[in-house]
Structure formats: structure tokens, C-alpha cells
C-alpha positions, -999 to +999 in steps of 0.1 A: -860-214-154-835-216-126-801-230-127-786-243-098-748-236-103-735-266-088-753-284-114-741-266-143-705-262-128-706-302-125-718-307-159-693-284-177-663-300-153-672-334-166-681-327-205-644-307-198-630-341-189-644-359-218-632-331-241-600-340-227-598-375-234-611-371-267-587-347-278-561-370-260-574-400-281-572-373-312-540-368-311-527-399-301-540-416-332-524-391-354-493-398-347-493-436-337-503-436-374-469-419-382-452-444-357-438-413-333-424-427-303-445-430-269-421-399-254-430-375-285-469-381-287-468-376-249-445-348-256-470-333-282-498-337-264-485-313-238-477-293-257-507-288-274-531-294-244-517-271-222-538-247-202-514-217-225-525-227-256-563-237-247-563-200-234-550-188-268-575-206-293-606-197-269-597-161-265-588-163-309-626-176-304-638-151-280-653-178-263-654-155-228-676-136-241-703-172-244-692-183-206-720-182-178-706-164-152-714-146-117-731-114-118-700-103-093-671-115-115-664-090-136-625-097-138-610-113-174-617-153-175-590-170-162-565-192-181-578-222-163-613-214-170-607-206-202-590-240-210-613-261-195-643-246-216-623-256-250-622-285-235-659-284-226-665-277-263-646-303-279-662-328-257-697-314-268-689-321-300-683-352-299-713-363-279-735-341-302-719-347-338-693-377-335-656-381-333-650-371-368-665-340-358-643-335-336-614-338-354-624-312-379-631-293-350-597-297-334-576-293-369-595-264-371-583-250-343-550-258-355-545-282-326-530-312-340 
């Protein structure tokens, strides 16, 4: 089978932006359950979300070691990269088990 990389590229970028939101929507109802202020669950989520961090669970993962890449890149993932397929992965979760799934997922990570 042949893969056109645009295709995959385009699929990963948007399951990366539904990972997003779901982890947005994660965390957010944590702590609107513990009545934190708008300013510290943005804060938080910020925190938590940023492309840092994402790096540091996927490479705890070894997650660059699963990534498709080019035959020619032979260079460490990037942080980006390497963000956006956490990212990627939480939003597969979700579409494959359920948003409770996700949240194990996420806690598991130590991410909330």
C-alpha cells in the first residue's frame, strides 16, 4: 500500500487538533468542578499543554521511536512534532475508546 504524505500529514494535523480540544475540555472540567477561577484554568492549561511538557511525556513514552517519518530525516523529532503527536494520541483515544478513556489516559500521563 502507498501512502500519500499529504494525506497522512492532514490526518495526524487534524486528529492533533481534536486531541487538543479534548484535553482542553479535560482539564477545564477538572477544575470548574473545584470552582478555580477563569484566569487559573487558563493558566493551567498552559501550563500543562505546552509544546515543553508534551515533548517531555512523549519522549518519557518514546513515542519518536512510533512516528512515520522521511527516509532523509534522520535528525531528533522536534519539540513541535513531538507535541502535536501527544496530541494526536489523545485525540485517538477518544475517537476510538471514549472520553473517559481519555482521561485515564491523560491522568496517566500525569497531565491534569
Amino acid at each position: 500500500m502507498l501512502l500519500d504524505k499529504s494525506v497522512v500529514f492532514e490526518s495526524n494535523s487534524c486528529m492533533a487538533i481534536l486531541g487538543d480540544k479534548v484535553f482542553g475540555l479535560i482539564i477545564t472540567e477538572e477544575h470548574f468542578k473545584k470552582d478555580d477561577s477563569k484566569g487559573a484554568i487558563q493558566n493551567h492549561i498552559s501550563r500543562i499543554a505546552s509544546n515543553e511538557n508534551l515533548f517531555a511525556i512523549g519522549k518519557a513514552l518514546k513515542l519518536d521511536g512510533f512516528l512515520w517519518r522521511d527516509p532523509g530525516d534522520t535528525g531528533p523529532v522536534s519539540k513541535n512534532v513531538m507535541a502535536v503527536s501527544v496530541e494526536a494520541v489523545i485525540g485517538a483515544v477518544y475517537l476510538e475508546g471514549s472520553l473517559d478513556a481519555a482521561k485515564r489516559m491523560i491522568s496517566g500521563f500525569g497531565l491534569n
